[in-house]
C-alpha positions in Angstrom: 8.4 -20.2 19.5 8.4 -19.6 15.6 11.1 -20.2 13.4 12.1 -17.3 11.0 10.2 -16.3 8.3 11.9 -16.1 4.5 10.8 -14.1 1.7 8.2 -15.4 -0.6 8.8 -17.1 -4.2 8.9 -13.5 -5.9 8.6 -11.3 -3.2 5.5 -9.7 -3.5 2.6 -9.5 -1.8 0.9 -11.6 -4.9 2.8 -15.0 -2.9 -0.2 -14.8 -0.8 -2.5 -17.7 -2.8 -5.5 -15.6 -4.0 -4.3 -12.1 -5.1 -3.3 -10.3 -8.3 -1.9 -6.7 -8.3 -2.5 -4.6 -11.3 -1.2 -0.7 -12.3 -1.7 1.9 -14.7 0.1 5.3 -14.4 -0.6 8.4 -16.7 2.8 9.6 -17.4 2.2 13.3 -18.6 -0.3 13.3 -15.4 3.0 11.9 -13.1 0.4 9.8 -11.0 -1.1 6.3 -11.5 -3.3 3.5 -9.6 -2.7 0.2 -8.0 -5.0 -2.2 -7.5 -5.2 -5.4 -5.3 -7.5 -7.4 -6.9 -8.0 -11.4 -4.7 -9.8 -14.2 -6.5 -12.8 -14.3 -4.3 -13.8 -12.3 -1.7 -12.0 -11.7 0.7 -12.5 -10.8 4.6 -10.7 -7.2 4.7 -10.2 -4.8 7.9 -8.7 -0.9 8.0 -6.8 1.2 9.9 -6.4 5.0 9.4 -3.9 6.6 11.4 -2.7 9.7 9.3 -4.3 13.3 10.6 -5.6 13.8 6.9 -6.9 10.9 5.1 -8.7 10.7 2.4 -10.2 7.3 1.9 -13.5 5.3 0.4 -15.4 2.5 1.9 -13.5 2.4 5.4 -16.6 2.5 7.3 -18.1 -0.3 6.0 -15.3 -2.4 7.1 -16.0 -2.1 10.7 -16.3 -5.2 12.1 -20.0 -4.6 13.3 -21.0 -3.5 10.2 -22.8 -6.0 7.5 -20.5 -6.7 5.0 -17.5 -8.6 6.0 -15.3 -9.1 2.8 -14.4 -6.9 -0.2 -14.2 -7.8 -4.0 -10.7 -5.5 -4.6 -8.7 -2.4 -2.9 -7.5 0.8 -4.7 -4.8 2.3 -3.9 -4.4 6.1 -5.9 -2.5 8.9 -6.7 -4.5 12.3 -7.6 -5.7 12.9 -3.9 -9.3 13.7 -3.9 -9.6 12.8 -7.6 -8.1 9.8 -7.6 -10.8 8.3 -5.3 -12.5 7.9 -8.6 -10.6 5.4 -9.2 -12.2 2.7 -7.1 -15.8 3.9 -10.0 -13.7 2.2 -12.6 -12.7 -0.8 -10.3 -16.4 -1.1 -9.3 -17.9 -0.9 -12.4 -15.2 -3.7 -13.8 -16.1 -5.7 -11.5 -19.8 -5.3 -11.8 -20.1 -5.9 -15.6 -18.6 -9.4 -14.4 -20.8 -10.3 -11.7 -18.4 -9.8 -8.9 -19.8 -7.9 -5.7 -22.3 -8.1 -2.6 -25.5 -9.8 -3.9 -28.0 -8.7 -1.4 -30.9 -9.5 -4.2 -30.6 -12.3 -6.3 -33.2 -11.2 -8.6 -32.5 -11.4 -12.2 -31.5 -7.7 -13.8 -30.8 -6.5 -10.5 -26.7 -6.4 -10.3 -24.2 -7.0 -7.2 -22.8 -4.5 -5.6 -18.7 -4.8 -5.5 -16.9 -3.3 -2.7 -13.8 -1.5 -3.3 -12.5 0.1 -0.6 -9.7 2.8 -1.4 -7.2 5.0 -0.5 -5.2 8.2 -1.5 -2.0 10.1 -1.7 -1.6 13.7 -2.9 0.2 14.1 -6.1 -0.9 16.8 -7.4 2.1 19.4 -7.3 4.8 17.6 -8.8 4.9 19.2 -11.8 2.4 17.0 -14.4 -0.5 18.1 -16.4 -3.1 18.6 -13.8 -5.0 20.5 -16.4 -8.2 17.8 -16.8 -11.1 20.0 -16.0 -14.2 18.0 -15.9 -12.2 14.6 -16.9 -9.7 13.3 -14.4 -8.0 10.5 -15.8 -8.1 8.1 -12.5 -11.7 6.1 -13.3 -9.9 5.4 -16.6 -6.9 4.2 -14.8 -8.6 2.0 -12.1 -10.1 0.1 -14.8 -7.0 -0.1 -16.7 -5.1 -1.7 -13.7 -8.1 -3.9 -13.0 -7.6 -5.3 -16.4 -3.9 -5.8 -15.8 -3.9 -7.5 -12.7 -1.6 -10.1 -12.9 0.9 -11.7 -10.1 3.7 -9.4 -10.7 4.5 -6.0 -9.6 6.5 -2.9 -11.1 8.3 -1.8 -7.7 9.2 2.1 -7.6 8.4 4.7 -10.0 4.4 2.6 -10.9 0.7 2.5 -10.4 0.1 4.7 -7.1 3.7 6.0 -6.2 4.2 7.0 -10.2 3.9 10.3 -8.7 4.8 9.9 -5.3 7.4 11.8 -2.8 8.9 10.1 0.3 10.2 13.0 1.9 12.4 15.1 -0.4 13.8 11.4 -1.8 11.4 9.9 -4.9 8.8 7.6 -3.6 6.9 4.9 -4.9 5.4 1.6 -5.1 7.1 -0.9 -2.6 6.0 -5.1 -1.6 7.7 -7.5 -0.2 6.4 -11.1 1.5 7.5 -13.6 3.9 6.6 -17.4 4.7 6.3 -18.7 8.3 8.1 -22.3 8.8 4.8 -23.3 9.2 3.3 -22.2 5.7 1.4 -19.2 6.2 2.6 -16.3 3.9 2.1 -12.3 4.7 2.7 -10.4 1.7 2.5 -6.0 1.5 2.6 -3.5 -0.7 3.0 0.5 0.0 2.8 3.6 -2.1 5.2 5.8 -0.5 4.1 10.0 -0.1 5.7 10.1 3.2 6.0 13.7 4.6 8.8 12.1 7.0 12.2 10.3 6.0 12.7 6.5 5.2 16.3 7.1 5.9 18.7 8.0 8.8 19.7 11.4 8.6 23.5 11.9 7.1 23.7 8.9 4.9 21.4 6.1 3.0 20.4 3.5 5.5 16.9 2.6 5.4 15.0 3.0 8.6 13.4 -0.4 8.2 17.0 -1.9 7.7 16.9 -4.4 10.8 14.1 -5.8 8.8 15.8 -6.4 5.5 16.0 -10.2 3.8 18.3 -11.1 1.4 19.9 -7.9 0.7 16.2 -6.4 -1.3 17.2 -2.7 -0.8 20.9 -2.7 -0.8 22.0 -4.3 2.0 23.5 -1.8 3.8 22.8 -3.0 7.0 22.1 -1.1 10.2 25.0 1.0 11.5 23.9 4.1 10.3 20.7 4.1 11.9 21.1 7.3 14.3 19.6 10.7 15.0 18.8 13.2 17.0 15.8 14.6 18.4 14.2 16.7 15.7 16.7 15.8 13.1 14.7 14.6 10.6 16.9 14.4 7.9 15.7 14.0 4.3 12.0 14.5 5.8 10.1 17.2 3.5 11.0 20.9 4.5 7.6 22.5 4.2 4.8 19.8 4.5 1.0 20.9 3.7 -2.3 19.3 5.0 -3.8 16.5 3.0 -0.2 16.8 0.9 1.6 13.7 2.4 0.6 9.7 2.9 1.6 6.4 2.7 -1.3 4.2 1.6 -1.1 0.5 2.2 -2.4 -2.9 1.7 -1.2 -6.1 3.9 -2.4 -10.0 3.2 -2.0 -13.1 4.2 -3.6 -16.9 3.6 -5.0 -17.7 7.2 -8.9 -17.9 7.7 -9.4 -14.5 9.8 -12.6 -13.2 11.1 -13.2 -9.2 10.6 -12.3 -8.6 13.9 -9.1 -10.6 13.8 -8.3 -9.0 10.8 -8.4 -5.5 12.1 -6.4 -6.4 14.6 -3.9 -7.2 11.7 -4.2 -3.5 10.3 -3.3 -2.2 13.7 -0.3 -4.2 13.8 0.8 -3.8 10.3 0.9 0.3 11.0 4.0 -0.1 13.1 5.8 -1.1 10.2 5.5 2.4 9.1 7.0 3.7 12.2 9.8 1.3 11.8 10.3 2.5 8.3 9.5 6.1 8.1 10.6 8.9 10.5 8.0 10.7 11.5 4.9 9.2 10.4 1.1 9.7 11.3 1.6 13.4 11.5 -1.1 16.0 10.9 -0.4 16.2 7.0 -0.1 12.5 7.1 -2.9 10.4 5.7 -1.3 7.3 6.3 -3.8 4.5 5.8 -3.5 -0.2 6.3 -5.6 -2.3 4.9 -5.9 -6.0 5.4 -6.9 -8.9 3.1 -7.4 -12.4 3.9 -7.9 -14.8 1.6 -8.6 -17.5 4.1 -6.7 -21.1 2.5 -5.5 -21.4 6.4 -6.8 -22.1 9.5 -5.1 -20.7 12.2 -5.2 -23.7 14.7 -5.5 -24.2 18.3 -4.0 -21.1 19.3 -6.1 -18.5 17.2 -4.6 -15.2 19.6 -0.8 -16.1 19.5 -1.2 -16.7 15.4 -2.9 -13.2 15.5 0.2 -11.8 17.5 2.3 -13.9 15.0 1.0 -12.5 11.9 0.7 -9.2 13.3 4.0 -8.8 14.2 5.2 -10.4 10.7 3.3 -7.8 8.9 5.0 -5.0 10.4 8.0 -6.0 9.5 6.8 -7.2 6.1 5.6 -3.9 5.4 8.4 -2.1 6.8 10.1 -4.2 4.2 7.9 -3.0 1.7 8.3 0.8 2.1 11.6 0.5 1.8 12.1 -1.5 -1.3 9.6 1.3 -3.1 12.0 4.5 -1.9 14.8 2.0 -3.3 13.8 0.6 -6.4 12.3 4.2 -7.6 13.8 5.8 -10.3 13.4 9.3 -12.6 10.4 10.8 -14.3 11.0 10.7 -18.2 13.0 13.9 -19.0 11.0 16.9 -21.0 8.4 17.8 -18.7 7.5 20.7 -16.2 8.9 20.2 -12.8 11.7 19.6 -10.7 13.2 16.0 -11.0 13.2 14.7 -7.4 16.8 13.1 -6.1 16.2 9.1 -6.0 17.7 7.1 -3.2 20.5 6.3 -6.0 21.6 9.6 -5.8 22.9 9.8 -2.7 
């Protein structure tokens, strides 16, 4: 059986070999973009389980579908929008020869594929008054040009604006190393319409899953609740209004069909971090990258199961460390001021 896994060099999901993370948030907007950006293409799966998501690109990752890898994934703020983001992305990408080359005739360009998801930010109080101009395409190519290997966690890029329950949301990543060198990183942008912590106090749901004391180290004695006490969950959720959007990687060699798998493993790290999730005004959405430096050996299914169940917990780790690491909107601007986790 594996040995336990340890949290990567910076604890991000830029330890996985092959991926830069880059954001850009507008902050008299309150909302902001994130985007995963890997070195090469890279094999990518989905997995939507929210009742309202709003996404771009999710079909085409089907496994039977042509195009197995992707060339970057957007995550956004600005709900239907902010899928405008991934245009800026695209057409960064583009103008540098990155993207699906069905063609290879001269003057005929590539064809990047950015996948992309959502969350709704648009009542928090900002300056939603863009007619025609929403700011996200310039934002998605602003974080495309910043991509880098670190990451702002909390109040950044996609969860600049975001709400995790009645808490202050954000941007949250975390990674982990098997003892046998693969490495799962995630990162989340937290919207959740339910709570990511126990009802009466500040543990974190995903608490059990914490390494090395990354939000707070509490530890798990206050995990308890009742049957419909949901705690710090939002009082009076809307359709379309609530998500948490989400991106998990990893090194091993994965086929698109081994990779979905992956997504649909990863999503129970939201149900061990968020209580409840995948509700009707939920648009929760997974994504998986694989930048494929690692084969997965003799035993291809149990590695699946392996990495699967690593990046539940990785992500887990990873909604939690956004709630936690979240802090105020600059003072002098419409709307209320959210309580952070800090607060309570």
């Amino acid at each position: 059986m594996p040995g336990p896994a340890r949290p990567g060099a910076r604890n991000l999901i830029t330890d996985v070999p092959g991926l830069s993370v880059g954001q850009a948030h507008d902050e008299a907007v309150r909302t902001g973009v994130t985007v995963i950006l890997p070195e090469a293409r890279a094999v990518a799966a989905c997995d939507v389980r929210g009742g309202g998501p709003g996404t771009r690109e999710t079909d085409a990752l089907d496994p039977h579908n042509l195009v197995e890898a992707v060339d970057a994934v957007v995550l956004s703020g600005g709900s239907v929008y902010g899928l405008a983001a991934a245009d800026g992305v695209a057409a960064w990408l583009g103008a540098r020869g990155r993207g699906y080359g069905l063609v290879t005739t001269a003057g005929v360009p590539v064809s990047p594929v950015v996948p992309a998801a959502i969350l709704y930010d648009l009542a928090n109080g900002g300056d939603k008054a863009w007619g025609e101009a929403p700011p996200y395409r310039a934002l998605g190519r602003a974080a495309a040009v910043a991509a880098g290997p670190t990451v702002a966690l909390g109040t950044a890029g996609a969860g600049y604006g975001a709400l995790a329950g009645r808490l202050k949301g954000g941007v949250g990543s975390a990674s982990a190393v098997t003892h046998d060198g693969f490495t799962v990183g995630a990162l989340a942008a937290v919207n959740s319409f339910g709570s990511v912590v126990a009802p009466g106090g500040r543990s974190f749901w995903a608490a059990p899953f914490e390494m090395e004391a990354e939000f707070g180290g509490l530890g798990s004695a206050g995990l308890a609740a009742a049957g419909d006490d949901w705690g710090l969950a939002k009082a009076d959720p809307a359709p379309r209004s609530n998500t948490t959007i989400a991106c998990v990687a990893t090194d091993a060699i994965l086929t698109p069909s081994q990779a979905r798998r992956l997504a649909v493993m990863a999503q129970d790290g939201l149900a061990r971090a968020i209580r409840p999730v995948h509700a009707p005004f939920d648009g929760d959405v997974v994504f998986v990258l694989a930048t494929g430096l690692r084969p997965l050996g003799e035993r291809p299914d149990f590695q699946i199961a392996r990495l699967g169940a690593l990046a539940a917990d990785t992500l887990a780790r990873a909604v939690a460390r956004g709630v936690y690491a979240a802090a105020p909107w600059p003072q002098g601007q419409p709307g209320a001021q959210p309580p952070c986790w800090r607060d309570l």
